[in-house]
GULUM-309801 format. One record per residue: chain; x, y, z of N, C-alpha, C, O in turn. Coordinates in nm, 4 decimals, decimal comma. Layout:
BEGIN
A | X | Y | Z | X | Y | Z | X | Y | Z | X | Y | Z
...
//
This chain:
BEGIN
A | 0,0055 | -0,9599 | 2,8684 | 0,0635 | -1,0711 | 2,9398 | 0,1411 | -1,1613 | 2,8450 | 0,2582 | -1,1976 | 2,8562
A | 0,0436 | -1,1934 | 2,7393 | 0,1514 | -1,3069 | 2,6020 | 0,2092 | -1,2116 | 2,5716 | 0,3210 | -1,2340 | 2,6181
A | 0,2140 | -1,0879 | 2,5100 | 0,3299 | -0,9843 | 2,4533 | 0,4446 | -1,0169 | 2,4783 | 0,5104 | -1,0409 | 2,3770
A | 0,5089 | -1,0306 | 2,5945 | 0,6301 | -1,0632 | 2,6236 | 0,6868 | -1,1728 | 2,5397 | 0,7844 | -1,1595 | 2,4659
A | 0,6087 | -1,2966 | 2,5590 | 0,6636 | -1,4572 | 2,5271 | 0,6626 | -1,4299 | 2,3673 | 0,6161 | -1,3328 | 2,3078
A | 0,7351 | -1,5574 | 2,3099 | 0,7494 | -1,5244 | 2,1222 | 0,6451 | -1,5877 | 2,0981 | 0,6212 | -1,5802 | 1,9775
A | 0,5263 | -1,6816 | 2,1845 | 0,3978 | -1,7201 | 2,1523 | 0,3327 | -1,6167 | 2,1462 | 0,2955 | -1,6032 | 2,0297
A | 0,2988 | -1,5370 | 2,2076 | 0,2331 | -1,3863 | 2,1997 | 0,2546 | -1,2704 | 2,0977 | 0,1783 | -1,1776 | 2,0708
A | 0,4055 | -1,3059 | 2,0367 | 0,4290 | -1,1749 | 1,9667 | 0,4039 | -1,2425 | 1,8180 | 0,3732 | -1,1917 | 1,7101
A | 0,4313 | -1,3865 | 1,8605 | 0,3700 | -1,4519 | 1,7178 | 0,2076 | -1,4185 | 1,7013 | 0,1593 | -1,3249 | 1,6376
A | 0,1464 | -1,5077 | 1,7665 | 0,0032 | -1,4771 | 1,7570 | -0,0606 | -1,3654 | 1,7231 | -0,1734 | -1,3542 | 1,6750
A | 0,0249 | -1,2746 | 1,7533 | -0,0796 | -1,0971 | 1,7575 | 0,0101 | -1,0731 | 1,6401 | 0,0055 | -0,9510 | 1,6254
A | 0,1032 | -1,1318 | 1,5323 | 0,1584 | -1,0751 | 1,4171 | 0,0718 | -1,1790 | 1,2982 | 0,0483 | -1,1605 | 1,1788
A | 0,0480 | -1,2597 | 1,3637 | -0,0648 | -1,3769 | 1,2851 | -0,1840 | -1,3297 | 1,2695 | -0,2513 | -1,3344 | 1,1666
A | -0,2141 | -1,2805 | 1,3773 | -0,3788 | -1,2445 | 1,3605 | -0,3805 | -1,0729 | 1,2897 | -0,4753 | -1,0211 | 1,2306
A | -0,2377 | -1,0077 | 1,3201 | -0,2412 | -0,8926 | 1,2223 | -0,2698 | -0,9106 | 1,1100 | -0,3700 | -0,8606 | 1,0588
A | -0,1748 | -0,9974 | 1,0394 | -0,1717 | -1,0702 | 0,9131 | -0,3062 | -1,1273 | 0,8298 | -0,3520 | -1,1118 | 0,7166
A | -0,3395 | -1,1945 | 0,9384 | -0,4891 | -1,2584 | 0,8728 | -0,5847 | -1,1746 | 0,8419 | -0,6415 | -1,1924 | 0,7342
A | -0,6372 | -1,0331 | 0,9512 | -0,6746 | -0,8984 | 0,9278 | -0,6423 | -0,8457 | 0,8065 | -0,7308 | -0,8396 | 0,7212
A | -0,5131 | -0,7997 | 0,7781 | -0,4968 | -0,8067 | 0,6198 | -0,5324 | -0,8704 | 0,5271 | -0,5925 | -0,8210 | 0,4316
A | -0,5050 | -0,9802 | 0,5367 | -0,5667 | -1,0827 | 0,4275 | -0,6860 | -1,0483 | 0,3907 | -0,6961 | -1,0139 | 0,2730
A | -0,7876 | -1,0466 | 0,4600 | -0,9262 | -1,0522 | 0,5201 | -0,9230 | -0,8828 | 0,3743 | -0,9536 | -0,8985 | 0,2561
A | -0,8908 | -0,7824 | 0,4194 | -0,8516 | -0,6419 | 0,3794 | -0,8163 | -0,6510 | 0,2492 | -0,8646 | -0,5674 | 0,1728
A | -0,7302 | -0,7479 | 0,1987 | -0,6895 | -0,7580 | 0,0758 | -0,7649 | -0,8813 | -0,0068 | -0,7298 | -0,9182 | -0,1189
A | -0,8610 | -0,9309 | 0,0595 | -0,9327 | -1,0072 | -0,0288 | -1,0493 | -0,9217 | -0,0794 | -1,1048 | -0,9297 | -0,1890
A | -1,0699 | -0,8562 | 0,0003 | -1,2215 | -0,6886 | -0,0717 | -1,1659 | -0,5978 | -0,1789 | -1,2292 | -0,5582 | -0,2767
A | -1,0597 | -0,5736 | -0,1540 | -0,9841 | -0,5072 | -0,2350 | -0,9645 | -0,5608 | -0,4009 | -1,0003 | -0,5076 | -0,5060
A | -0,9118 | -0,6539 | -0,3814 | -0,9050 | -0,8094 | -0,5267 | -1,0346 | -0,7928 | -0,5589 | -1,0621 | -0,7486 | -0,6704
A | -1,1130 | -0,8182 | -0,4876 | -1,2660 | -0,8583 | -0,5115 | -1,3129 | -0,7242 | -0,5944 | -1,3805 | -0,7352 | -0,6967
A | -1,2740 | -0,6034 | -0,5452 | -1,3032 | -0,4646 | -0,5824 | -1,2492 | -0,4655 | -0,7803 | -1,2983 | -0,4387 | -0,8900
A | -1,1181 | -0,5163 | -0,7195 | -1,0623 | -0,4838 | -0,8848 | -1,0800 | -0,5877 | -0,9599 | -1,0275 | -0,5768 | -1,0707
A | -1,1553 | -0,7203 | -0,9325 | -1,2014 | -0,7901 | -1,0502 | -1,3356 | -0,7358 | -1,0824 | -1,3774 | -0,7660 | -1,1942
A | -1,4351 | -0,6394 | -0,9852 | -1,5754 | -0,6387 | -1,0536 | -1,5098 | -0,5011 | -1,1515 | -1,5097 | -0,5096 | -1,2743
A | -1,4760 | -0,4237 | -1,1065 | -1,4178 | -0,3496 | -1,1886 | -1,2962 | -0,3616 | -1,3167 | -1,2271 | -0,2711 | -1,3636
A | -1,2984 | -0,4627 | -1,3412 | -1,2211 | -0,5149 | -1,4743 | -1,2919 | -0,4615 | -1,5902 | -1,2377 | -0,5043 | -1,6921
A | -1,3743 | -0,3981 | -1,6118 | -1,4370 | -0,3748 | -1,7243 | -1,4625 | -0,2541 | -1,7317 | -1,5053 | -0,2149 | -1,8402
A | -1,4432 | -0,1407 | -1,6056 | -1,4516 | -0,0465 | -1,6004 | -1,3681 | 0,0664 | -1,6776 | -1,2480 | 0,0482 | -1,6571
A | -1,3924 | 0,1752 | -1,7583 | -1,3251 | 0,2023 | -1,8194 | -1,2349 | 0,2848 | -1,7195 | -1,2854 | 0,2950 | -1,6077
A | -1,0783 | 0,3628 | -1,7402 | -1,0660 | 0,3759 | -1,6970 | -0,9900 | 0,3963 | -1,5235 | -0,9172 | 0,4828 | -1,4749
A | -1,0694 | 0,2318 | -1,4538 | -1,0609 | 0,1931 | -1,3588 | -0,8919 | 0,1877 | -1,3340 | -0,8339 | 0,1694 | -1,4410
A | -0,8153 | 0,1977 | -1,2366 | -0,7181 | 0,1923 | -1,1444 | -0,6883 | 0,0405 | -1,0686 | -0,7689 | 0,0218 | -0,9775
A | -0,6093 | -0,0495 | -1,0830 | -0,6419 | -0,1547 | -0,9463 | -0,5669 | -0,0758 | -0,8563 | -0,4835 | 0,0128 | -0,8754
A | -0,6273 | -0,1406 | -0,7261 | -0,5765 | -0,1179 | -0,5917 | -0,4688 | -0,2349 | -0,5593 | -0,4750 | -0,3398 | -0,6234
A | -0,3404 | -0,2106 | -0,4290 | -0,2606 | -0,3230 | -0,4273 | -0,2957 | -0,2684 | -0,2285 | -0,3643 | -0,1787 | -0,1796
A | -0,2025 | -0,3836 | -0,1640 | -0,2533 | -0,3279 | -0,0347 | -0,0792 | -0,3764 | -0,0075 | -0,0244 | -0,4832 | -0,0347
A | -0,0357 | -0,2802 | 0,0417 | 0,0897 | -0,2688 | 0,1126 | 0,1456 | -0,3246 | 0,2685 | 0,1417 | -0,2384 | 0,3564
A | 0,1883 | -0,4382 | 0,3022 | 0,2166 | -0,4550 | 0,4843 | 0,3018 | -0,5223 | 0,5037 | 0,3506 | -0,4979 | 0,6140
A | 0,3640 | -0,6219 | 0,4381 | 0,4418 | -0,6755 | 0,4769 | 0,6046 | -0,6195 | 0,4801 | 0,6912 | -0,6456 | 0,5635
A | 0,6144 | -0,5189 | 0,3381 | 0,7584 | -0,5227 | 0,3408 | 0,7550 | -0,4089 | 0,4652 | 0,8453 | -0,4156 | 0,5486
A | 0,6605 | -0,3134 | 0,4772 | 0,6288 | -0,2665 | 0,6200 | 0,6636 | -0,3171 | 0,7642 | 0,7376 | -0,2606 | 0,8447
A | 0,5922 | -0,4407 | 0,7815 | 0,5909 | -0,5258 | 0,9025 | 0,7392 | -0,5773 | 0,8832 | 0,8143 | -0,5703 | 0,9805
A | 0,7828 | -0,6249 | 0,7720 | 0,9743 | -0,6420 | 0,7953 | 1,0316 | -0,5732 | 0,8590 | 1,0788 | -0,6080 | 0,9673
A | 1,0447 | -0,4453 | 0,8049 | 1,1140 | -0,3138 | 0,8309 | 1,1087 | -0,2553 | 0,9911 | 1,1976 | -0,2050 | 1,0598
A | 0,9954 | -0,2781 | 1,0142 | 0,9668 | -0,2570 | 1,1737 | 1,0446 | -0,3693 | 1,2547 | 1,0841 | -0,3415 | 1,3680
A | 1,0688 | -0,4992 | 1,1993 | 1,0737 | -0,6098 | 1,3066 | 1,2427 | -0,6075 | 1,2657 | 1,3207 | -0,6248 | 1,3593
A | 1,2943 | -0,5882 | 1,1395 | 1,4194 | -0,5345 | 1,1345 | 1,4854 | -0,4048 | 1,2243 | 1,5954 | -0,4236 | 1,2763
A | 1,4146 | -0,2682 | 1,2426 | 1,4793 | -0,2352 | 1,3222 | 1,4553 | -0,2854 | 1,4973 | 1,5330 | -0,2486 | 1,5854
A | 1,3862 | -0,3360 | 1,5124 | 1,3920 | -0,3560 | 1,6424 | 1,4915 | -0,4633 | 1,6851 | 1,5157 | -0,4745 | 1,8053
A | 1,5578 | -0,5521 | 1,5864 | 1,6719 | -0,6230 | 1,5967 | 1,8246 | -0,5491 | 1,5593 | 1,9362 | -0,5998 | 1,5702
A | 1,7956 | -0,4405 | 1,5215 | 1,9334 | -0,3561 | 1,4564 | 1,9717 | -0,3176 | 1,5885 | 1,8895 | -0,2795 | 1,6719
A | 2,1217 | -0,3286 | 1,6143 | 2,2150 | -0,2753 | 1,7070 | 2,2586 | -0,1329 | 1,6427 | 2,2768 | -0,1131 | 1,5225
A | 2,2714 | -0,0399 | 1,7445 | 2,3365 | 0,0644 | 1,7167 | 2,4134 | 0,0786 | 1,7871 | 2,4188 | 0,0041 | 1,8850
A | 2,5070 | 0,1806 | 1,7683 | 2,5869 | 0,2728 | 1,8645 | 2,5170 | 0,3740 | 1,9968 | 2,4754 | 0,4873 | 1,9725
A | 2,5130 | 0,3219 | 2,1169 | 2,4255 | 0,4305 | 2,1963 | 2,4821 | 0,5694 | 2,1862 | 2,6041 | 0,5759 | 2,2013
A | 2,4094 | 0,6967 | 2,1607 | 2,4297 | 0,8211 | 2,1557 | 2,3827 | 0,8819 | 2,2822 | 2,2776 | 0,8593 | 2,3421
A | 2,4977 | 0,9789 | 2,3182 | 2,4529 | 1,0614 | 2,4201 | 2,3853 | 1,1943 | 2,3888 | 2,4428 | 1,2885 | 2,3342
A | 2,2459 | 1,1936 | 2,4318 | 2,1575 | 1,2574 | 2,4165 | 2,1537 | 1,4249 | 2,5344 | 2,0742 | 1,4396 | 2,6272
A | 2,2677 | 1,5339 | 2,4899 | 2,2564 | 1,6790 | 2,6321 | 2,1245 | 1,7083 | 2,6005 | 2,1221 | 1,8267 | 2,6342
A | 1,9677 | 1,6735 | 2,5429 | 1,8967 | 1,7732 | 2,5426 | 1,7340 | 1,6327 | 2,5027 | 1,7548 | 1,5463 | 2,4175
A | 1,6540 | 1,6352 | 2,5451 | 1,5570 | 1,5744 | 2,5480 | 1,4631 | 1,5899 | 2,4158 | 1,3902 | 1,5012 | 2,3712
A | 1,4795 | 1,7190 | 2,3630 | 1,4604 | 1,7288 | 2,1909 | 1,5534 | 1,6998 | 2,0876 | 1,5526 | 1,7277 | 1,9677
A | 1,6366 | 1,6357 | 2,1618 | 1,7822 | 1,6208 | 2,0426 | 1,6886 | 1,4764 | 1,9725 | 1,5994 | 1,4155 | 2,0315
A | 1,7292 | 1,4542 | 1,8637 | 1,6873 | 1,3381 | 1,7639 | 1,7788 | 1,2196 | 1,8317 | 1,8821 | 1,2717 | 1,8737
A | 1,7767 | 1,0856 | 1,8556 | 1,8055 | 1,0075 | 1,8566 | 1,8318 | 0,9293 | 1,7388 | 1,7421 | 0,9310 | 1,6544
A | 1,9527 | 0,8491 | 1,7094 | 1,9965 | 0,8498 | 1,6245 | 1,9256 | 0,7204 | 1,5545 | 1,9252 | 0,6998 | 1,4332
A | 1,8628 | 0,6334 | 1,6584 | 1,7815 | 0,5209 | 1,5868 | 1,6739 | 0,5103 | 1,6397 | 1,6763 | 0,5374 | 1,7598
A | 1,5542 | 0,4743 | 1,5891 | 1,4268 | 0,4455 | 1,6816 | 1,3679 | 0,3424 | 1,6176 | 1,3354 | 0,3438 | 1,4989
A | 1,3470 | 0,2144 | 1,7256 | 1,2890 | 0,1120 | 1,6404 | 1,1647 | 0,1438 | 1,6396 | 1,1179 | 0,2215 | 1,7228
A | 1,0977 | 0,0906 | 1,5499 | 0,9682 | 0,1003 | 1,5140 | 0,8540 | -0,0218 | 1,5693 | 0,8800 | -0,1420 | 1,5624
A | 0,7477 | 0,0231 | 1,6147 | 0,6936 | -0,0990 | 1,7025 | 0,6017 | -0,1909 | 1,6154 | 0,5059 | -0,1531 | 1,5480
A | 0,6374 | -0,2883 | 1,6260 | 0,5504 | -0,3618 | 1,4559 | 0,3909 | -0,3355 | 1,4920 | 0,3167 | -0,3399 | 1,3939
A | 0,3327 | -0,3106 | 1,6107 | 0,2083 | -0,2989 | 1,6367 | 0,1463 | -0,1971 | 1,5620 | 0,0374 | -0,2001 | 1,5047
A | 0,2650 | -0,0677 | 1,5731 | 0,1913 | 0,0879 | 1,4868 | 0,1964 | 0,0459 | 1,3453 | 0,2078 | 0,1484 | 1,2780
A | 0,1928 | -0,0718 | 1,2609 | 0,2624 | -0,0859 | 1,1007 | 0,1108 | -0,1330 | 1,0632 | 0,0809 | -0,2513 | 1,0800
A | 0,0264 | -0,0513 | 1,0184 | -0,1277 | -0,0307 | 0,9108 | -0,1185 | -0,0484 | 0,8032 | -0,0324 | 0,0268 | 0,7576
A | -0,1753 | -0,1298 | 0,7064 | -0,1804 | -0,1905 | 0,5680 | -0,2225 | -0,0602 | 0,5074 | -0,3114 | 0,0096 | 0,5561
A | -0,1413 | -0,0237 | 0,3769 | -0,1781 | 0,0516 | 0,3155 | -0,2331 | 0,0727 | 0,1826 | -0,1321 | 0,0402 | 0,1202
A | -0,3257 | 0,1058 | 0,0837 | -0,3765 | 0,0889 | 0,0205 | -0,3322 | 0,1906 | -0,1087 | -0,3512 | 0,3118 | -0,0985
A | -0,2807 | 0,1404 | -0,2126 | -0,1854 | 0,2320 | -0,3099 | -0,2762 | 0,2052 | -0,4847 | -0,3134 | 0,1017 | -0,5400
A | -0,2834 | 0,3332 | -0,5214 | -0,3548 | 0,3151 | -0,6318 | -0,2593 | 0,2926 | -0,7711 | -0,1779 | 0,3839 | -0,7856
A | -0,2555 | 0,2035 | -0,8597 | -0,1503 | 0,1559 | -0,9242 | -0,1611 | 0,2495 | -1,0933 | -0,2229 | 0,2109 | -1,1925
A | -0,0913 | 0,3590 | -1,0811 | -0,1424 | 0,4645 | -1,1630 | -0,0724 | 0,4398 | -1,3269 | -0,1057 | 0,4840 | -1,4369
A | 0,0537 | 0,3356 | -1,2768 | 0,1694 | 0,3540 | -1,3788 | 0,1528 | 0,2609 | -1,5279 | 0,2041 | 0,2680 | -1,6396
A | 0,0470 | 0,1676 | -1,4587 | 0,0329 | 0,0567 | -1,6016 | -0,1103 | 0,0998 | -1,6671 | -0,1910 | 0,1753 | -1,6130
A | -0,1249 | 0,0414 | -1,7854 | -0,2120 | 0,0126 | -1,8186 | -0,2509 | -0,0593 | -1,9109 | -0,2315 | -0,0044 | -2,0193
A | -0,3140 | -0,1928 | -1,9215 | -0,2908 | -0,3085 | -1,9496 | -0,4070 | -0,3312 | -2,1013 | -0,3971 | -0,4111 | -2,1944
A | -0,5144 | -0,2224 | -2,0730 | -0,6550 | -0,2192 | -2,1950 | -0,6435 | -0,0890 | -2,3022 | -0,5945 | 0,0137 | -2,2552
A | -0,6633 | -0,0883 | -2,3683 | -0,7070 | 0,0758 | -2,4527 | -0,7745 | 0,1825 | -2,3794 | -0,7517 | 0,3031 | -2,3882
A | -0,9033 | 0,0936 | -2,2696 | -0,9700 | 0,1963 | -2,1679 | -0,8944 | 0,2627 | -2,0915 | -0,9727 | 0,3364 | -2,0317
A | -0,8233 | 0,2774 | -2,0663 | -0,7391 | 0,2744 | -1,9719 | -0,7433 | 0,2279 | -1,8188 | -0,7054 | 0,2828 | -1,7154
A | -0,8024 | 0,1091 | -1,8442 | -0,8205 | 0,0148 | -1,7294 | -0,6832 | -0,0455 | -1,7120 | -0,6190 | -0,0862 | -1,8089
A | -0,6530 | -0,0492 | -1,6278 | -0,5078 | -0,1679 | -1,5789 | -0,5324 | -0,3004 | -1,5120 | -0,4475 | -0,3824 | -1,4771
A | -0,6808 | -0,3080 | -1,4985 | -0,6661 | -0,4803 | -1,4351 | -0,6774 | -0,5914 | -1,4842 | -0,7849 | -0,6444 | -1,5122
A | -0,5300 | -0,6555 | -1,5057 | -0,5683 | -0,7986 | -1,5508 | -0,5764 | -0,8896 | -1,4787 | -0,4931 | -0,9373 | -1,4016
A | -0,7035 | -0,9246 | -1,5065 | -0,7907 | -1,0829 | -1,4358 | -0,7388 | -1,1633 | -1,4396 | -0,7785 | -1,2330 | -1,3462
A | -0,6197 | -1,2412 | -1,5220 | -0,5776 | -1,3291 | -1,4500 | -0,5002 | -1,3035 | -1,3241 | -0,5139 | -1,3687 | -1,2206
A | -0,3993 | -1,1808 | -1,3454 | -0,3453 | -1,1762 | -1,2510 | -0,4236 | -1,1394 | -1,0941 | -0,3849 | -1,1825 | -0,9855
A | -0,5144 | -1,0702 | -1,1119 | -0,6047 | -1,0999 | -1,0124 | -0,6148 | -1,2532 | -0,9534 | -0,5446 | -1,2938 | -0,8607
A | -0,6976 | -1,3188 | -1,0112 | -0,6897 | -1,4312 | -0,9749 | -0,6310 | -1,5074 | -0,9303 | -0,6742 | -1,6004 | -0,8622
A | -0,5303 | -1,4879 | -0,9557 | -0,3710 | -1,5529 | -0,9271 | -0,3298 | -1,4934 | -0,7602 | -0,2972 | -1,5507 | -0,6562
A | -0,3478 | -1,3724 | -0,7932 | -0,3385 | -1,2908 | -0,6567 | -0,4780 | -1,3239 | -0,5121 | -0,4637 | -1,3325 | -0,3901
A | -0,5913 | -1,3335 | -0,5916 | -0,6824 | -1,4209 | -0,4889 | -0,6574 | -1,5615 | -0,4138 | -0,6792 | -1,5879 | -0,2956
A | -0,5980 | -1,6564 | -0,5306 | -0,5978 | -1,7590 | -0,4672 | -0,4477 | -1,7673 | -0,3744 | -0,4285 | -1,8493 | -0,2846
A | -0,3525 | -1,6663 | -0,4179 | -0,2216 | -1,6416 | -0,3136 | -0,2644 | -1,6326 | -0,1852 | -0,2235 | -1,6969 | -0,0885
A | -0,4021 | -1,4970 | -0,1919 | -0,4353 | -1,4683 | -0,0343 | -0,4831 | -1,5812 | -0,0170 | -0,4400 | -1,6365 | 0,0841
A | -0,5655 | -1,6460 | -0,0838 | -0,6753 | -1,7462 | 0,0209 | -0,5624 | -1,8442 | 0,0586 | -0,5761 | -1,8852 | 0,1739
A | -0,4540 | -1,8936 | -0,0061 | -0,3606 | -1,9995 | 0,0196 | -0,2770 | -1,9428 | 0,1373 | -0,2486 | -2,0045 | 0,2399
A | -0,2446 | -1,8248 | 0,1085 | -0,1757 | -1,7866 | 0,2690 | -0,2604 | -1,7424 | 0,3816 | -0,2012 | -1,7348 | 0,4892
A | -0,3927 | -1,7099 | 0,3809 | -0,5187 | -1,7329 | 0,4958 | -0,4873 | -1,8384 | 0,5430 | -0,4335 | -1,8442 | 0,6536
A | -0,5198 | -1,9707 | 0,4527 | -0,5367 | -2,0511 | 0,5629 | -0,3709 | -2,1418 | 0,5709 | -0,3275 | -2,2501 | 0,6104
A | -0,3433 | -2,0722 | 0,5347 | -0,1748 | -2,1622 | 0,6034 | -0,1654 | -2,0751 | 0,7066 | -0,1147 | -2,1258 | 0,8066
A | -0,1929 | -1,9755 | 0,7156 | -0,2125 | -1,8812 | 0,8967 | -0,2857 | -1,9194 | 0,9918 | -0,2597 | -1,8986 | 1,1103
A | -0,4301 | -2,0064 | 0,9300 | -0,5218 | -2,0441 | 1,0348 | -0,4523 | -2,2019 | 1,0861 | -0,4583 | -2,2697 | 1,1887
A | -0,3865 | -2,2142 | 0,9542 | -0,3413 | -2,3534 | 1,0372 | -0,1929 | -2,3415 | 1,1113 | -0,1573 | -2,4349 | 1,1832
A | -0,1248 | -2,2504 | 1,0971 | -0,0439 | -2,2308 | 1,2040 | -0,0948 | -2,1483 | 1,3303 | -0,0004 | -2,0976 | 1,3909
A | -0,1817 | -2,1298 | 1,3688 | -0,2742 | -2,0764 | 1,5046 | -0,3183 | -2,2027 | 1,5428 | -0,3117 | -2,2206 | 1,6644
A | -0,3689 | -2,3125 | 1,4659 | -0,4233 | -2,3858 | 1,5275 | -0,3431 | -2,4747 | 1,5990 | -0,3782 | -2,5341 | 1,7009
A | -0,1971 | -2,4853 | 1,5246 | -0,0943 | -2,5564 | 1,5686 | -0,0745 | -2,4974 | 1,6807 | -0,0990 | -2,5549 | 1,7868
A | -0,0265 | -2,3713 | 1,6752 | 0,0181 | -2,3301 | 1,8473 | -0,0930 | -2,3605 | 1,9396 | -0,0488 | -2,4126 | 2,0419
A | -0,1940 | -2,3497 | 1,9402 | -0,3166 | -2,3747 | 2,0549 | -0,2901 | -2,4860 | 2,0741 | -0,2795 | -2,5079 | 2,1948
A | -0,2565 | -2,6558 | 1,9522 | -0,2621 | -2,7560 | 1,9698 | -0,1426 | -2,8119 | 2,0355 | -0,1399 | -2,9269 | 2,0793
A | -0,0264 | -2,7148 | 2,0432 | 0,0681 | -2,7067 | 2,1139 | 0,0957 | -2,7011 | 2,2604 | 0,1751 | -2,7591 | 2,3345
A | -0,0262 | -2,5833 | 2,2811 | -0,0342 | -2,5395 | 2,3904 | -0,1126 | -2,5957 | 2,4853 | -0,0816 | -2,6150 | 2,6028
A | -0,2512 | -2,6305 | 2,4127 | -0,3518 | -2,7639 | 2,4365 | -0,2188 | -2,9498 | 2,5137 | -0,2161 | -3,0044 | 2,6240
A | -0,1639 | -2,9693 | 2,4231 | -0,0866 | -3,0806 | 2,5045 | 0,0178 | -3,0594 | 2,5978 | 0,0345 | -3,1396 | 2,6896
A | 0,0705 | -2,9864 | 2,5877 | 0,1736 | -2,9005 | 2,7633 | 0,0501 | -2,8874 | 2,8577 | 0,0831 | -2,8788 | 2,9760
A | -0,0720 | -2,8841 | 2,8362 | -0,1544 | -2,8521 | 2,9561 | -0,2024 | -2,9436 | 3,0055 | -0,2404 | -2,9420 | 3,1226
A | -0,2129 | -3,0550 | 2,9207 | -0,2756 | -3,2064 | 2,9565 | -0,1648 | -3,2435 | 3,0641 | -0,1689 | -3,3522 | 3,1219
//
């Protein structure tokens, strides 16, 4: 029913988002206990330039193609930002210790308090729209 309205397509790309967050704060959490691990790999979690790319083509104009055959390829297909899943990529190329560990803790850290700072600048733009929506109803 909200799907349609840009309150709806906001909200359900907000609460995607925050889901991630949520996803990429275990992850951080993963590669700071493992900072000492020899060895060890960090993990990065992939979605946004994802979630662009989807919400970019669904604004791209094309040329309509005439399609003689129902298996013919279509020449554009937007992508529905709903199917776009955070992905989880193992960072094989650096390595930052002699162990051959690659995680540096500060930058971790740095990267924790990014998520927690963009968590809740998400919770407080949800709360705004409700509080939005809350005074149009009064």
């Amino acid at each position: 029913m909200f799907l349609q309205s840009s309150f709806g397509k906001t909200l359900d790309m907000v609460h995607r988002a925050m889901d991630v967050a949520l996803i990429r704060r275990d992850i951080i959490a993963n590669n700071i206990a493992n900072s000492d691990t020899p060895n060890f790999k960090r993990s990065v979690l992939n979605f946004e330039s994802e979630l662009k790319r989807a919400l970019e083509s669904e604004q791209r104009k094309t040329i309509p193609a005439f399609l003689t055959h129902e298996k013919h390829i279509p020449f554009h297909r937007p992508v529905d930002y709903r199917t776009v899943k955070p992905r989880k990529v193992l960072d094989y190329l650096t390595t930052s210790k002699n162990n051959g560990n690659n995680v540096d803790i500060e930058e971790e850290m740095m990267n924790a308090l990014h998520n927690q700072l963009q968590y809740q600048l998400m919770t407080m733009a949800v709360s705004n729209q409700f509080s939005q929506i809350n005074l149009v109803l009064r």
